[in-house]
C-alpha positions in Angstrom: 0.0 0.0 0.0 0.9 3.2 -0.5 0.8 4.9 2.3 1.6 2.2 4.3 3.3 3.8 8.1 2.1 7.3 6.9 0.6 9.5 9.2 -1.8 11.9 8.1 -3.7 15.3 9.8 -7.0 15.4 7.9 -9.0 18.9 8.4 -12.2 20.2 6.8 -14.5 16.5 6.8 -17.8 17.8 7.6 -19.7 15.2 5.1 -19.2 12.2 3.6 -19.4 14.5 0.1 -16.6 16.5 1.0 -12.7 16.3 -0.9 -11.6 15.9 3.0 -13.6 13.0 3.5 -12.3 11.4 0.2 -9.0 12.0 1.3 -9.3 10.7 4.5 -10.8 7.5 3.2 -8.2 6.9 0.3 -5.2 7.8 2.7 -7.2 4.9 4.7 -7.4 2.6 2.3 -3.6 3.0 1.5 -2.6 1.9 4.7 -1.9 5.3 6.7 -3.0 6.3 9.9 -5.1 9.5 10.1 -6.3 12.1 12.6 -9.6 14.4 11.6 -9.8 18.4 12.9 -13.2 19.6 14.1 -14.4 22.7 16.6 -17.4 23.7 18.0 -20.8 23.0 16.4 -19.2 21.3 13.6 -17.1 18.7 15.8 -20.3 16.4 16.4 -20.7 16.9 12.4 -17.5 15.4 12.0 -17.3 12.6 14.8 -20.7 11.2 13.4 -19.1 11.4 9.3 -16.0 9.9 10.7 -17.8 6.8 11.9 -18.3 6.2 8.0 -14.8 5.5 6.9 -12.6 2.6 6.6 -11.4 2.9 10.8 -13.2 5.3 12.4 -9.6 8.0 13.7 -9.6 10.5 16.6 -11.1 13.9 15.9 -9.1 16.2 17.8 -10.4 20.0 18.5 -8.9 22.5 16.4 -10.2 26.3 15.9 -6.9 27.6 13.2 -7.7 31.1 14.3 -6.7 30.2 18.0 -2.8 30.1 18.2 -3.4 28.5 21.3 -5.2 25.5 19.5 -2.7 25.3 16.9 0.3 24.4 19.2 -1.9 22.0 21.3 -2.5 20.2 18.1 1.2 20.2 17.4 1.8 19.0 21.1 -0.8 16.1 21.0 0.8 15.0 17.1 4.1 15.1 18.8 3.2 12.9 21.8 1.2 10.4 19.6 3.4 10.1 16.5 6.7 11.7 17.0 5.9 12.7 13.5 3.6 14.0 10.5 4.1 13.0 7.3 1.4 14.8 5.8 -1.7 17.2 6.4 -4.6 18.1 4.0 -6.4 21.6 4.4 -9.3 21.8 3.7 -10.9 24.8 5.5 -12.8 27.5 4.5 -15.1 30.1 5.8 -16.3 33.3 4.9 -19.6 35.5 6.7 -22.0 36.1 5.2 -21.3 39.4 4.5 -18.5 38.0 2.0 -21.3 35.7 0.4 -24.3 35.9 -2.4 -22.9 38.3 -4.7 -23.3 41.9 -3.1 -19.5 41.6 -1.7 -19.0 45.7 -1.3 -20.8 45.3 1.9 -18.6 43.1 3.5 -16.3 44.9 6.1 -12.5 44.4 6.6 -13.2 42.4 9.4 -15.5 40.0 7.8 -12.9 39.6 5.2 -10.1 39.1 7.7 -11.8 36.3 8.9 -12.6 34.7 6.0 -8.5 35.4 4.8 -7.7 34.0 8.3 -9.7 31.1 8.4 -9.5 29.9 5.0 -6.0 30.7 3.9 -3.5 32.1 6.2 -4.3 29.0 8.8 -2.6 26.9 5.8 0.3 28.8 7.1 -0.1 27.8 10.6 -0.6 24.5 10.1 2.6 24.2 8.8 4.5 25.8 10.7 3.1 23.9 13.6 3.6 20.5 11.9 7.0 21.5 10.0 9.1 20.2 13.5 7.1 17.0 13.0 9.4 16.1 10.2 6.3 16.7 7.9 6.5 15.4 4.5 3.8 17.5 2.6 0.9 19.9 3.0 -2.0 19.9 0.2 -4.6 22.8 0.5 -7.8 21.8 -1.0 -10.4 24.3 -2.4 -13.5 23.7 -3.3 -17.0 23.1 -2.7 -17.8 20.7 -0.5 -19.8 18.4 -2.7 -20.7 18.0 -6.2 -23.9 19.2 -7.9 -25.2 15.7 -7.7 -24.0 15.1 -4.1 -21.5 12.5 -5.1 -18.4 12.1 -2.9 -15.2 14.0 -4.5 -13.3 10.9 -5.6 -10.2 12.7 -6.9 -9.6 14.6 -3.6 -7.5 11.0 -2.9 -6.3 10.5 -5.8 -4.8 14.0 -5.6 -3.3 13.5 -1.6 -1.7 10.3 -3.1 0.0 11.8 -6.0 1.5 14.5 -4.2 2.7 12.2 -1.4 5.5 11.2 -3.5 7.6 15.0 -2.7 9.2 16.0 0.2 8.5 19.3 2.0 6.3 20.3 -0.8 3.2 22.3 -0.6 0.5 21.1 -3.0 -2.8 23.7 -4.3 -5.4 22.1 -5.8 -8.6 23.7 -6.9 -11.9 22.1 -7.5 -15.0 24.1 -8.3 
């Protein structure tokens, strides 16, 4: 397999439709060993989805705008693993306010948070998992399922292809 011995941070699995799930059930099926990212609301979201694939991981809390959340996830990866061979990033959010089309009335700081959330936390998480010997970081973004609802089947394939480099981070962009 693949992946066999890999171990893999998963963020962003909300649904069983979403890239992150996809990824997280490929890297599965290829032998690594994964851990999921959930906060708040969404964490029983993503304990329940995580039931669904191959062995059901951990889902550790992680809120990527909380510094202080970002090195206890680094802390607990350290303790469990010793190391990270990979992390997928798959998070996004925006307020409303940055939604629907009228965007000139979104504020600075509901676009802060939608820059902090969905792209400079790529930049946390790797800083916080580069001392884990990490391997490779692939940002994902996308929808978070298809117009038909069918699982993002690619998102996998994708993880697995760019598993190959070292120290690399991967952007891949599915709309």
């Amino acid at each position: 397999m693949l992946l066999e011995g890999k171990r893999v941070l998963v963020t962003g699995v909300l649904t069983d439709t979403s890239i992150a799930f996809s990824v997280a059930r490929c890297a599965q099926e290829q032998g690594a060993e994964i851990v999921l990212t959930s906060f708040g609301r969404a964490m029983s979201l993503t304990k329940r989805v995580a039931r669904r694939l191959p062995t059901e991981p951990d889902v550790l809390e992680l809120d990527v705008t909380d510094p202080e959340h970002v090195r206890a996830l680094g802390a607990e990866l350290e303790q469990r693993w010793g190391r990270l061979d990979g992390v997928l990033h798959a998070i996004g959010f925006a307020p409303e306010a940055c939604l629907g089309g009228d965007f000139l009335r979104a504020g600075w700081d509901d676009v802060a948070t939608a820059v902090h959330v969905s792209a400079y936390s790529l930049k946390a998480l790797a800083e916080m998992a580069l001392p884990l010997e990490l391997k490779i970081v692939l940002h994902v973004v996308s929808h978070l399922s298809t117009p038909d609802g069918t699982p993002h089947e690619e998102g996998g394939r994708v993880m697995i292809r760019h598993f190959k480099g070292s120290r690399a981070i991967g952007f891949w962009s599915h709309y």
